[in-house]
C-alpha positions as CSV (number, residue, x, y, z in Angstrom):
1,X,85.0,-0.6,-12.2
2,X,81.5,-1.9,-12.1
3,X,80.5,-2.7,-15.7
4,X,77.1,-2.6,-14.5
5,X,77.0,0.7,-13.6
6,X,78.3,2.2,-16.9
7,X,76.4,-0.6,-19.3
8,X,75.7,1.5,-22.2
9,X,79.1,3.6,-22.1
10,X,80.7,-0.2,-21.8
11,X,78.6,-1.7,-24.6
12,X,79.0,1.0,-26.8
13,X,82.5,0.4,-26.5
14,X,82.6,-3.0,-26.8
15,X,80.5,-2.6,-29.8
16,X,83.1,-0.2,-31.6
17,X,85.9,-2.9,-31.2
18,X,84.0,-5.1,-32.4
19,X,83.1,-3.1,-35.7
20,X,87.2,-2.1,-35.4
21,X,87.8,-6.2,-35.8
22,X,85.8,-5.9,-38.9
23,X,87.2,-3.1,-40.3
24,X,90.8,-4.7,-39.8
25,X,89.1,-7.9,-41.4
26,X,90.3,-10.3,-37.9
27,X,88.6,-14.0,-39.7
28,X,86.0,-14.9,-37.0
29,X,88.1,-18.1,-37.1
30,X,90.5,-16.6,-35.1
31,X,88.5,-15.1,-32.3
32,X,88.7,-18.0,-29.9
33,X,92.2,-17.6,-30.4
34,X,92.2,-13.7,-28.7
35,X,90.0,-15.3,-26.0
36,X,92.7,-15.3,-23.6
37,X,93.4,-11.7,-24.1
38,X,92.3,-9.3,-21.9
39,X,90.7,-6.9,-24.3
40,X,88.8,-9.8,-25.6
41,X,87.8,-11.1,-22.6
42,X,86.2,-7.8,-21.8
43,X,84.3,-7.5,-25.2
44,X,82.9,-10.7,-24.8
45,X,82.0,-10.2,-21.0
46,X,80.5,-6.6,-21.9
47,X,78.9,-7.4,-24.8
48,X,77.2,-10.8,-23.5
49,X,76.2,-8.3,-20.1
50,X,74.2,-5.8,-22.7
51,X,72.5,-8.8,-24.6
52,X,71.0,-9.9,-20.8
53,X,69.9,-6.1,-20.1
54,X,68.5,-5.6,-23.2
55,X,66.5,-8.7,-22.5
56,X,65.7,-7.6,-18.9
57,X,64.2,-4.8,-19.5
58,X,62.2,-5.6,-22.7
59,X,63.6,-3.2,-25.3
60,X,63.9,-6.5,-27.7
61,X,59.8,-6.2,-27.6
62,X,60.5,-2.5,-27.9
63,X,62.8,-2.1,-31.0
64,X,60.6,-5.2,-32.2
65,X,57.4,-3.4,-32.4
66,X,58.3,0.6,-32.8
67,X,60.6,-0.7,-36.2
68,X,57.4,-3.0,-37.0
69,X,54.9,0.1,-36.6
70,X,57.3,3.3,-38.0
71,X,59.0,1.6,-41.1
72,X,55.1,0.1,-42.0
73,X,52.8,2.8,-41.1
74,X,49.3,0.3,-41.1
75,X,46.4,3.2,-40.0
76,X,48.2,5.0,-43.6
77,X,47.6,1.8,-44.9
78,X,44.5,1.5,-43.7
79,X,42.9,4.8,-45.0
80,X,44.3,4.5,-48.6
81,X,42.2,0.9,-48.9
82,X,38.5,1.1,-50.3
83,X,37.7,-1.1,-48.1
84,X,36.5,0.4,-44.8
85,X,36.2,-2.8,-42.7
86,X,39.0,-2.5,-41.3
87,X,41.1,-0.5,-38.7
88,X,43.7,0.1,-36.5
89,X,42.5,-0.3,-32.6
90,X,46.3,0.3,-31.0
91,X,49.4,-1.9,-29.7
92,X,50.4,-2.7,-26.4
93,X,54.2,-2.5,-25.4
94,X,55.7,-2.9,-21.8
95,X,57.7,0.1,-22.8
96,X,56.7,3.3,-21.4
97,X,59.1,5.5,-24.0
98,X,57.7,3.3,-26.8
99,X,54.0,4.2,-25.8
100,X,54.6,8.1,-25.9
101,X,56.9,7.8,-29.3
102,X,54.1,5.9,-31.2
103,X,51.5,7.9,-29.7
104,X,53.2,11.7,-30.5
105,X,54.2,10.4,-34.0
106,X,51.5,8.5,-35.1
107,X,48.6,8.9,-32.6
108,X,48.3,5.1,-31.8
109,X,46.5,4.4,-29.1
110,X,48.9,2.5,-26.4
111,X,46.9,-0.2,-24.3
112,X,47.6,-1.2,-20.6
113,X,47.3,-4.8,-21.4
114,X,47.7,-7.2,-23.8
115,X,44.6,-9.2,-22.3
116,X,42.9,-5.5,-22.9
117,X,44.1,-4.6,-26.2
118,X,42.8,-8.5,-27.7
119,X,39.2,-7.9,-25.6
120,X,39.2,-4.4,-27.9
121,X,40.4,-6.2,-31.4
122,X,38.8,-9.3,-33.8
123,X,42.8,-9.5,-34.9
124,X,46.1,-9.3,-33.3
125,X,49.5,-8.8,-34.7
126,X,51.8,-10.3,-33.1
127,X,55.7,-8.9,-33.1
128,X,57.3,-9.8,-29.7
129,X,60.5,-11.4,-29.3
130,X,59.8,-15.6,-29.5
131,X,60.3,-15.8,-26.2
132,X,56.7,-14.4,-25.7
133,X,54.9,-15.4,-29.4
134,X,53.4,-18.5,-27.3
135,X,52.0,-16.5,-24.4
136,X,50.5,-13.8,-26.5
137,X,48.7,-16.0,-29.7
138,X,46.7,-18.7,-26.9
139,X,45.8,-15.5,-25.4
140,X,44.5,-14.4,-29.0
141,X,43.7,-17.8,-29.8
142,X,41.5,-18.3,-26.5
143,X,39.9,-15.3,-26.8
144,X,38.9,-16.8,-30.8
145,X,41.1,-13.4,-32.5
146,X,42.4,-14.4,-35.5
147,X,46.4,-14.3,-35.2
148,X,49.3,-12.9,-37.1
149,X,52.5,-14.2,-35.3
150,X,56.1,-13.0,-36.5
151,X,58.6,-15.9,-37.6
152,X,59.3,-18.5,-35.8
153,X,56.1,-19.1,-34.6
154,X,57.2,-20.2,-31.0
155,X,60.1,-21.2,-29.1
156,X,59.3,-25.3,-29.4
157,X,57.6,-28.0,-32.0
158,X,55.0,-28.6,-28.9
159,X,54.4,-25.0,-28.7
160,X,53.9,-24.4,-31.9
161,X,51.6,-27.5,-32.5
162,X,49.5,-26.1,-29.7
163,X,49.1,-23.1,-31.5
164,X,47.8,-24.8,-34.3
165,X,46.0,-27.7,-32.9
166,X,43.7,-24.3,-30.8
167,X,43.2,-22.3,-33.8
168,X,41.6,-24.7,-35.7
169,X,39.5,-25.9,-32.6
170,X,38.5,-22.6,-32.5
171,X,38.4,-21.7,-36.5
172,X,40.5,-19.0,-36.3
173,X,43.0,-17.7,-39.4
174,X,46.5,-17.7,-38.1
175,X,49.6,-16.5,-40.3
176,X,53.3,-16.8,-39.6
177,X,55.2,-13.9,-40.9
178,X,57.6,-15.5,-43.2
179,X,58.2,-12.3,-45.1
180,X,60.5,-13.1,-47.8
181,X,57.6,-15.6,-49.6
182,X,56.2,-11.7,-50.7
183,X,60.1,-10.2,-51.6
184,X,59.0,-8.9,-54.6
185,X,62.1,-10.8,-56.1
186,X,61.1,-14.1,-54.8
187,X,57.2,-13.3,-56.0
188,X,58.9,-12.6,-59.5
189,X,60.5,-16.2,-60.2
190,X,58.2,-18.4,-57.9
191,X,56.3,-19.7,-60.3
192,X,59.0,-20.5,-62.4
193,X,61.0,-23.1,-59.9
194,X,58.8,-26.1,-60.1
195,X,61.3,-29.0,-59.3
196,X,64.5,-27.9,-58.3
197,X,67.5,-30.5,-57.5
198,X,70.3,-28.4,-55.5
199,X,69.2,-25.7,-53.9
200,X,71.7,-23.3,-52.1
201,X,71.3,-20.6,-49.6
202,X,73.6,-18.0,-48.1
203,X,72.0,-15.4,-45.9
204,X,74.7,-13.4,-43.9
205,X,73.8,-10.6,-41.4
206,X,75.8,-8.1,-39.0
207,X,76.0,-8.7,-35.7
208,X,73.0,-7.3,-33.9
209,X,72.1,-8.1,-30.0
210,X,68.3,-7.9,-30.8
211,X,68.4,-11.3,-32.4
212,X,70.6,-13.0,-30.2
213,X,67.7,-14.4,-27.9
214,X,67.7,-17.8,-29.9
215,X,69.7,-19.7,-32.6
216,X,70.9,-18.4,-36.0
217,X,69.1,-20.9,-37.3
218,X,65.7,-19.7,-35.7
219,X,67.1,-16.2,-36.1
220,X,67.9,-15.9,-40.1
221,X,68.2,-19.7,-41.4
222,X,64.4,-20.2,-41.3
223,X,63.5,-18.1,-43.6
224,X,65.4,-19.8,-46.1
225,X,63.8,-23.1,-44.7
226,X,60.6,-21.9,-45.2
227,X,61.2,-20.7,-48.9
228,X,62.8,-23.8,-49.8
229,X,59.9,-25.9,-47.9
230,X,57.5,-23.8,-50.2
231,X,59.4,-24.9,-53.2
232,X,60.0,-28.3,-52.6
233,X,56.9,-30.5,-52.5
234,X,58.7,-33.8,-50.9
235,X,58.9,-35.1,-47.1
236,X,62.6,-34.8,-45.8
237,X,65.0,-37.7,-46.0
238,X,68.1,-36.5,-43.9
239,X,69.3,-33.6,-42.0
240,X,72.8,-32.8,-41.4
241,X,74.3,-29.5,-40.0
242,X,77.1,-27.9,-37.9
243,X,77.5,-24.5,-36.3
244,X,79.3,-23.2,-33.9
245,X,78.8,-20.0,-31.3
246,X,81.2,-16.7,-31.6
247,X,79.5,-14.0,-29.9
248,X,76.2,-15.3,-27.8
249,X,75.3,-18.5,-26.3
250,X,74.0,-20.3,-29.4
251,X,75.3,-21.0,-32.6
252,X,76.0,-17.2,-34.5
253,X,77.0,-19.5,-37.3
254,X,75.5,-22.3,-38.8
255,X,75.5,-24.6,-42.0
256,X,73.1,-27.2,-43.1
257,X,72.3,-30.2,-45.2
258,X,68.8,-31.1,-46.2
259,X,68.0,-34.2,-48.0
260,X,64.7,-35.2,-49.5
261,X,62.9,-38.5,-51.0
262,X,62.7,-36.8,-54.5
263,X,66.6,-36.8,-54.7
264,X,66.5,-33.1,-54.0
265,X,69.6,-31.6,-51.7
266,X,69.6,-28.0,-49.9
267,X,72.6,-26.7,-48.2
268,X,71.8,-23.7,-45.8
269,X,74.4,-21.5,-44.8
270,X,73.1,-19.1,-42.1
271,X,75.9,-16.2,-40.1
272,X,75.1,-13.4,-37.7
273,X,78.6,-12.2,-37.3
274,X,79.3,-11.2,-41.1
275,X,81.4,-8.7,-42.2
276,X,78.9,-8.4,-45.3
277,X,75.2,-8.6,-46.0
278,X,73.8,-11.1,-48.3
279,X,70.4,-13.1,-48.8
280,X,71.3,-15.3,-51.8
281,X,69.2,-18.3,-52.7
282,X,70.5,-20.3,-56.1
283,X,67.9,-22.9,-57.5
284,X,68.9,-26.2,-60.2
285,X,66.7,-27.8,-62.0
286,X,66.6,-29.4,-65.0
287,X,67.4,-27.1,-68.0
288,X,67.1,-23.9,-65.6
289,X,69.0,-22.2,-62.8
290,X,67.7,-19.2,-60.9
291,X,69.1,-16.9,-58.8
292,X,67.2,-14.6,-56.1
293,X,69.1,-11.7,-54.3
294,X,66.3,-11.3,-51.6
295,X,68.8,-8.2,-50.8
296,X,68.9,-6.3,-53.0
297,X,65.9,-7.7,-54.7
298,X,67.6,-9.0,-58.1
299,X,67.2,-12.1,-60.1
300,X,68.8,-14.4,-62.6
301,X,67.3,-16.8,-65.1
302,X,69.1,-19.1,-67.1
303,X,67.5,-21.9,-69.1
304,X,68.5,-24.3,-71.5
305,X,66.5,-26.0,-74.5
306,X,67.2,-28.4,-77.4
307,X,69.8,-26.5,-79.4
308,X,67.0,-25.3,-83.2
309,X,67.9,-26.9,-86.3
310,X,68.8,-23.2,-87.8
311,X,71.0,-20.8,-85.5
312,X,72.3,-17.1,-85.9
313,X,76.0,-15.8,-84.8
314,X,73.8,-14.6,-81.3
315,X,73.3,-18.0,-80.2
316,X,74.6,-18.8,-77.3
317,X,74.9,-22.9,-78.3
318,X,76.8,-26.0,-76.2
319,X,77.5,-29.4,-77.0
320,X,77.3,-32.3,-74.1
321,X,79.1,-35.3,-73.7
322,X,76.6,-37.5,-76.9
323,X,76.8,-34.5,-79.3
324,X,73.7,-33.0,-78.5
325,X,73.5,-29.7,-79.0
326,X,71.7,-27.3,-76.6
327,X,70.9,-23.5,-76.5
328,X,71.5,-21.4,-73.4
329,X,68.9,-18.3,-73.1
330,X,68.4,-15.9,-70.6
331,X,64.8,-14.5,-69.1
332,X,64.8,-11.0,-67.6
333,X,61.4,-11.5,-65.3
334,X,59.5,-8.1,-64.2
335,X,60.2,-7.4,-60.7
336,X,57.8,-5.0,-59.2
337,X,58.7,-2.8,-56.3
338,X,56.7,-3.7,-53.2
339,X,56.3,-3.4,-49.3
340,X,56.8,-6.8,-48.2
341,X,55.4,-6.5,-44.8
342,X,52.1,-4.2,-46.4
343,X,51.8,-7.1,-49.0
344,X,51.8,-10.1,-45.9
345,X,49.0,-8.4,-44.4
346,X,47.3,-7.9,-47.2
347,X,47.0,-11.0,-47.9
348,X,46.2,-11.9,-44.5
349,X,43.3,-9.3,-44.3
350,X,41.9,-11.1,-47.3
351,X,42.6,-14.6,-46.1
352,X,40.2,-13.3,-43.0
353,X,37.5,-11.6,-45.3
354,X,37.6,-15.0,-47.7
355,X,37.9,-17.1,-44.6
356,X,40.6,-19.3,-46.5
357,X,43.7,-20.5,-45.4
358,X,46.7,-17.8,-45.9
359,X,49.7,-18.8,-48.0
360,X,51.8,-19.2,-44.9
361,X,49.3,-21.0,-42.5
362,X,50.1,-21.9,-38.9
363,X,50.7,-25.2,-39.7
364,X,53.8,-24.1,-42.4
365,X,55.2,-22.1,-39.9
366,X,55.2,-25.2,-37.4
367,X,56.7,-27.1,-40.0
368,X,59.7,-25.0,-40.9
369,X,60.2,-24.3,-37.0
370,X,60.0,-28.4,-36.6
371,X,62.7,-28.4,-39.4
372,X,64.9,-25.6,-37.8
373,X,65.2,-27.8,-34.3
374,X,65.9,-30.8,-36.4
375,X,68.9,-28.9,-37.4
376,X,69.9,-27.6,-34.4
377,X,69.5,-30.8,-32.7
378,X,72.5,-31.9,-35.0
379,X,74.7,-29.2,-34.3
C-alpha cells in the first residue's frame, strides 16, 4: 500500500517488467501510449521513486566509487610500477557499507572527510556523481591538489570554467576522465583519422538508474563529443538536436547534429533505454573510412588509392563517374589489449611528474561539456 515502505521489493519489480517489455520487444515508441494503464503508471511511479532514493541516500557516490576502485585495483597498480613515488593514501565515501567492503577486501584506508582525505593527498581522484564534481575539485583545487575529475567535468559551462580558470591560478594538472580517448580500439586508428567529413556515432546503453541524475547527452553522448572534438580540429558552425524523455526526467534519448567551418558534419545518436548495447563511431574522409566498435573493441579500415597501371585477379578495382579507376584495400591495425581506466591514470601520473598538460586537459573537458548543453539547449 505504501510504496515507500516496500521500495526495493517495488523497484525490483518494476525493474523486471521493465526487462519483460524488452524481452517481448514493446518499441519504446509506444510507451507513452501504455501510460494510461495502470500497470504502467505504477512502473513509471516506482521506478522514478527508486531513482530519488537512490539519490537520497548517496548509493550513486557509492556504486560510483566501489565499481571505480574493485574493477581497477590502483594500490596493485601501484606496487607493480618501478616507480616508487607514488601511492595510494585512501578514499572517502559517505557510505558506511562501502568503507568496510573496500577496507576488508582491499585494506583502503576509508577517511572521515573529504576536506581530510585532500589535507592527507598531493592528488585526488575524483568519481562522485556530477552533482558533487564541482564541490569536491575547488576543494582539491583550493587546497593546490592536482585533480582528476570523472566525465563531465561539472554540472554547468560556469562551473566548469571555474574549475579551470582556479587550476591554472593555482598551477595545478587537472584531467577529465574521458576514457574512451585510451580504448585500446580508438588508440589503434587515432592516428590514422586526420580530416574526416561525416562522422557518425551510435552509443546505445541499458537502462540503468545510476546515470539517470542528468541528460543522456551528459550521461553517454559526451563521450562521443569529446572523441569527435579530439578528431576534428575546426570551431563549430551549427548545432541541431532532438530528444525526447522515456523513463526519467531528462531526455533517455537523444540525437544530434553538429556542423563545423571545415565543411565537416557529425550526427550523434545517444539512448539509455536500449534493448542492445553498442558504441559505434564510423569516420569519412577522403579515400578512407574507419570504423571503431569502442564495445567490443574492433576496428575497420578501408582506404582507397589511384587504381596501379598493372593489376592481379585479387584486386579489388572501381571505376567513378570520369573513368578513373581506383583500388579499394583493407588495413588490419594491431589492437593491443589494455585497461583503459589504468592507462588514463597513467598518463595522468606522468602528466604530474612531466608537469605537462594531460591529453584530456580541464579545459577539453569544459569544452565538450559547453558543447553537450549546446545540444541540450536545442532539445
Amino acid at each position: 500500500n505504501d510504496p515507500l515502505a516496500n521500495i526495493n521489493r517495488l523497484a525490483s519489480e518494476a525493474q523486471d517488467a521493465f526487462r519483460q517489455l524488452c524481452d517481448y520487444c514493446v518499441p519504446f515508441t509506444e510507451i507513452t501510449e501504455l501510460e494510461n494503464s495502470e500497470e504502467a503508471q505504477l512502473f513509471s511511479r516506482v521506478l522514478r521513486l527508486y531513482i530519488e532514493k537512490i539519490r537520497k541516500n548517496n548509493w550513486l557516490d557509492s556504486s560510483m566509487l566501489a565499481n571505480h576502485l574493485l574493477q581497477y585495483d590502483p594500490e596493485q597498480w601501484l606496487n607493480s610500477k618501478d616507480d616508487k613515488s607514488l601511492s595510494l593514501i585512501g578514499f572517502y565515501d559517505p557510505n558506511p557499507e562501502v568503507k568496510a567492503v573496500l577496507f576488508k577486501s582491499h585494506g583502503y584506508k576509508a577517511f572521515e572527510s573529504p576536506e581530510k582525505l585532500i589535507a592527507a593527498c598531493d592528488v585526488i581522484d575524483i568519481v562522485t556523481p556530477t552533482l558533487f564534481h564541482y564541490d569536491m575539485a575547488m576543494l582539491a583545487l583550493n587546497a593546490k591538489k592536482h585533480v582528476f575529475i570523472e566525465k563531465p567535468i561539472a554540472t554547468s559551462d560556469n562551473e566548469a570554467k571555474t574549475i579551470v580558470a582556479v587550476a591554472n591560478k593555482n598551477g595545478i594538472i587537472g584531467m577529465v576522465g574521458h576514457v574512451e580517448r585510451f580504448n585500446p580500439a580508438f588508440k589503434a586508428v587515432s592516428k590514422s583519422i586526420t580530416e574526416p567529413k561525416f562522422i557518425e556515432t551510435h552509443r546505445l546503453a541499458e537502462f540503468n538508474p545510476r546515470g539517470t541524475d542528468v541528460s543522456v547527452v551528459l550521461d553517454l553522448m559526451i563521450h562521443d563529443i569529446d572523441i569527435i572534438l579530439s578528431v576534428v580540429k575546426s570551431p563549430i558552425k551549427n548545432i541541431e538536436a532532438s530528444g525526447v524523455a522515456v523513463i526519467s526526467e531528462t531526455p533517455d534519448i537523444s540525437n544530434a547534429r553538429i556542423e563545423f567551418e571545415n565543411g565537416c558534419v557529425a550526427n550523434l545518436t545517444a539512448s539509455r533505454i536500449s534493448l542492445k548495447k553498442m558504441r559505434k563511431s564510423r569516420f569519412f574522409q577522403k579515400n578512407a573510412y574507419i570504423s571503431v566498435d569502442f564495445l567490443d573493441k574492433k576496428v575497420e579500415v578501408v582506404k582507397i588509392k589511384n587504381a596501379p597501371k598493372e593489376s592481379n585477379d585479387f584486386s579489388l578495382l572501381l571505376s567513378n563517374a570520369e573513368g578513373k579507376k581506383k583500388q579499394i584495400y583493407f588495413e588490419n591495425p594491431e589492437i593491443i589489449e589494455r585497461n583503459a581506466i589504468q592507462d588514463e591514470l597513467e598518463h595522468f601520473a606522468e602528466a604530474i611528474k612531466m608537469k605537462k598538460n594531460p591529453n584530456i586537459s580541464l579545459k577539453d573537458g569544459a569544452k565538450a561539456l559547453e558543447v553537450a548543453h549546446k545540444i541540450i539547449s536545442c532539445i
